[in-house]
Legacy VTK file of the C-alpha trace (Angstrom):
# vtk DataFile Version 3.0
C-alpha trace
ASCII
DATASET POLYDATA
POINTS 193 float
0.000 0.000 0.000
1.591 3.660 -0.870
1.912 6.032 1.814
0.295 9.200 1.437
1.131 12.568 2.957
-1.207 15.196 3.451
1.819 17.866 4.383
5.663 17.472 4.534
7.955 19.968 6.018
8.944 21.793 2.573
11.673 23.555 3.949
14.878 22.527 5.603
18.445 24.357 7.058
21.785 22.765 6.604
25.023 24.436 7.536
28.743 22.997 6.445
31.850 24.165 6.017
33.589 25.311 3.047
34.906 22.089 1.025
33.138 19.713 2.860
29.771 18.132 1.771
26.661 19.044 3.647
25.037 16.171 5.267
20.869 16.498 4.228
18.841 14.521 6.012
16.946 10.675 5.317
13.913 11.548 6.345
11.645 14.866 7.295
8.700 15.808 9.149
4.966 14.916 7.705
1.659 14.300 8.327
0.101 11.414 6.875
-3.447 11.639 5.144
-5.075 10.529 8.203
-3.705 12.991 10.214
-1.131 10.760 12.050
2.481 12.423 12.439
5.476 10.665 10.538
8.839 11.105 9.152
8.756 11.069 5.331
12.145 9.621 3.740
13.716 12.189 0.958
15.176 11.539 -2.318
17.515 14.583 -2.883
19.180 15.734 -6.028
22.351 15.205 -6.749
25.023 18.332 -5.097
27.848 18.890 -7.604
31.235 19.632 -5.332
31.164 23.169 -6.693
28.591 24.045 -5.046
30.034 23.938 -1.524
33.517 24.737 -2.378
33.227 28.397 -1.175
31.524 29.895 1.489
27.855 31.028 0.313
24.315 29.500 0.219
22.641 27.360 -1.920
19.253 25.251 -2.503
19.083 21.461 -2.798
15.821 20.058 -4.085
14.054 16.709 -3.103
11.448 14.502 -3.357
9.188 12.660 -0.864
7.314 9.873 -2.279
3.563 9.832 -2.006
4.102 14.291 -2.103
3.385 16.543 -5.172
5.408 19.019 -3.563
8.892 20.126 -3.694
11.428 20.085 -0.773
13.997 22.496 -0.299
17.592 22.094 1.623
19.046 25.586 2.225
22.557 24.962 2.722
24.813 27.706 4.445
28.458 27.135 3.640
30.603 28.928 6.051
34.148 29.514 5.741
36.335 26.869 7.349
37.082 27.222 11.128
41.107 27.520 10.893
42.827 24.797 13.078
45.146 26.939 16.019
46.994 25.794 19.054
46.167 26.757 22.534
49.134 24.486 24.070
50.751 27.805 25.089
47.586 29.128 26.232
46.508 25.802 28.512
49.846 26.234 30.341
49.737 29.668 30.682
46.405 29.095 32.119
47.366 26.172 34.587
50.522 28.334 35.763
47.811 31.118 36.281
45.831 28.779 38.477
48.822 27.682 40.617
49.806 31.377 41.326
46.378 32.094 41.953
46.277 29.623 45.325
48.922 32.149 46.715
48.046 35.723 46.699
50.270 37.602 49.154
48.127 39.328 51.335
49.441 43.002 50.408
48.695 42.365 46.778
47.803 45.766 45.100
44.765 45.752 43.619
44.982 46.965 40.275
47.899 43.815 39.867
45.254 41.703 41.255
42.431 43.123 38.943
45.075 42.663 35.867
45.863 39.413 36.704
42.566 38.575 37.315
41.090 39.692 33.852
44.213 38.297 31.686
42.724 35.255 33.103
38.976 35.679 32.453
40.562 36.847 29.087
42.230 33.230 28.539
39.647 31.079 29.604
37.394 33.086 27.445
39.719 32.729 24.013
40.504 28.633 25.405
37.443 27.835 25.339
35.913 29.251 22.336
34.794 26.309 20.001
33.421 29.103 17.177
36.810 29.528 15.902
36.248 33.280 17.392
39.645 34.158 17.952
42.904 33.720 15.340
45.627 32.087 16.485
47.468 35.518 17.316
44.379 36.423 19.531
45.718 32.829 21.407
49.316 33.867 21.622
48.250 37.504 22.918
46.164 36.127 25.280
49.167 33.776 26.903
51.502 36.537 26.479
49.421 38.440 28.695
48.716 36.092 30.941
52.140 35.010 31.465
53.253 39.046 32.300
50.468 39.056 34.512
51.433 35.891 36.466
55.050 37.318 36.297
53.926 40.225 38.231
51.903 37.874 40.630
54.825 35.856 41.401
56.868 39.142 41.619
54.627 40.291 44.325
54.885 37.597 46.004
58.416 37.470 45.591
58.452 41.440 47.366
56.555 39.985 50.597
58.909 37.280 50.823
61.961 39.752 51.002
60.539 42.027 52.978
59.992 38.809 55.546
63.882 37.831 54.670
65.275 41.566 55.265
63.290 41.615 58.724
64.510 38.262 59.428
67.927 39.498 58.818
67.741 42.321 60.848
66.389 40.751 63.537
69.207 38.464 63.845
71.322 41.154 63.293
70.116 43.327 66.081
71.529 40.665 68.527
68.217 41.032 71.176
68.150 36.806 70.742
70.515 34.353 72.005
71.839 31.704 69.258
70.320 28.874 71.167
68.930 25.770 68.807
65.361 27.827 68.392
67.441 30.712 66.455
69.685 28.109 64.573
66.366 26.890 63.267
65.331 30.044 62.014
68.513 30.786 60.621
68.268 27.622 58.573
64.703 28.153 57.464
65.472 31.829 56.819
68.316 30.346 54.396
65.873 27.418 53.379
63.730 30.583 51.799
66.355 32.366 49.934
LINES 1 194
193 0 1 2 3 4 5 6 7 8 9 10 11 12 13 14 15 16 17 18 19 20 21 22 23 24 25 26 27 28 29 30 31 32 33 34 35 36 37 38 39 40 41 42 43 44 45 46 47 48 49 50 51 52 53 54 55 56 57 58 59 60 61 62 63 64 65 66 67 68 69 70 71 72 73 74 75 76 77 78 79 80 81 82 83 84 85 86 87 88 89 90 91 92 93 94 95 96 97 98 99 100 101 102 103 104 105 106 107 108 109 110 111 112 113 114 115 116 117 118 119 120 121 122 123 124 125 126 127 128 129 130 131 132 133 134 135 136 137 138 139 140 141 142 143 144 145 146 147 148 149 150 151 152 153 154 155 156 157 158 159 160 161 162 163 164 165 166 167 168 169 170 171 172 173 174 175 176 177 178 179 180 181 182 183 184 185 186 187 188 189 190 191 192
């Protein structure tokens, strides 16, 4: 017995990237003659390679047994996302993360809000999947994540010579016997340089 459709979905959207064949679908949505919702399979013409080669758009035609009409693929070719490396950026990012677990308590905060951004700014760019952002929007984005984790650790670095120049002077000042409690702190002192 031949199916029979009283209405088929006459219109479809297809997307595909520039050089690669756009994938229409088997079947699409209908309504059978009694009313009862089905999926009608599609006999589509045949898509000569030039026709996707460059980005643009495009109409495929096919046929639905069983259905006088016409149905129509648009196909949107866009341009092909370009492949780019975000190695540089993932490490940059993980360094970010470590440096992050120690923020010296007198940590200006306009290095903080720097540092903080660059990274907002990197996860941002890492995790883009649109093929938003060029591989030189990548490197950037390391580049200025890295400076701003230099100036992290560099802050960090301040606090812990101010605590070695106090140390020093401390010892220095002579108030405290060299009895095995300041031998320890002379050797963790060192232990920190």
């Amino acid at each position: 017995e031949d199916i029979e459709y009283a209405s088929v979905t006459e219109q479809i959207s297809v997307t595909t990237e520039a050089g690669v064949a756009p994938i229409l679908p088997s079947v699409v949505d209908a309504v059978l003659t009694n009313g009862a919702a089905a999926l009608a399979p599609v006999t589509w013409d045949e898509i000569d390679e030039s026709m996707y080669q460059e980005a643009g758009t495009f109409t495929v035609n096919g046929h639905v047994e069983g259905y006088d009409g016409t149905i129509t693929a648009v196909v949107t070719v866009n341009e092909p996302v370009p492949e780019v490396d975000k190695t540089e950026l993932q490490s940059a990012i993980q360094i970010a993360e470590e440096a992050k677990q120690s923020y010296p308590a007198n940590l200006p905060a306009d290095t903080k809000a720097v540092f903080e951004n660059a990274l907002a700014d990197a996860y941002e760019i890492y995790n883009d999947a649109e093929g938003i952002y060029s591989q030189e929007d990548i490197d950037a984005a390391a580049a200025a994540l890295a400076e701003a984790t230099d100036t992290l650790y560099d802050a960090n670095r301040g606090v812990v010579d101010t605590a070695i120049e106090d140390a020093e002077a401390l010892i220095a000042s002579g108030k405290y016997q060299n009895d095995d409690a300041m031998e320890a702190f002379k050797a963790a002192l060192e232990a920190l340089k």
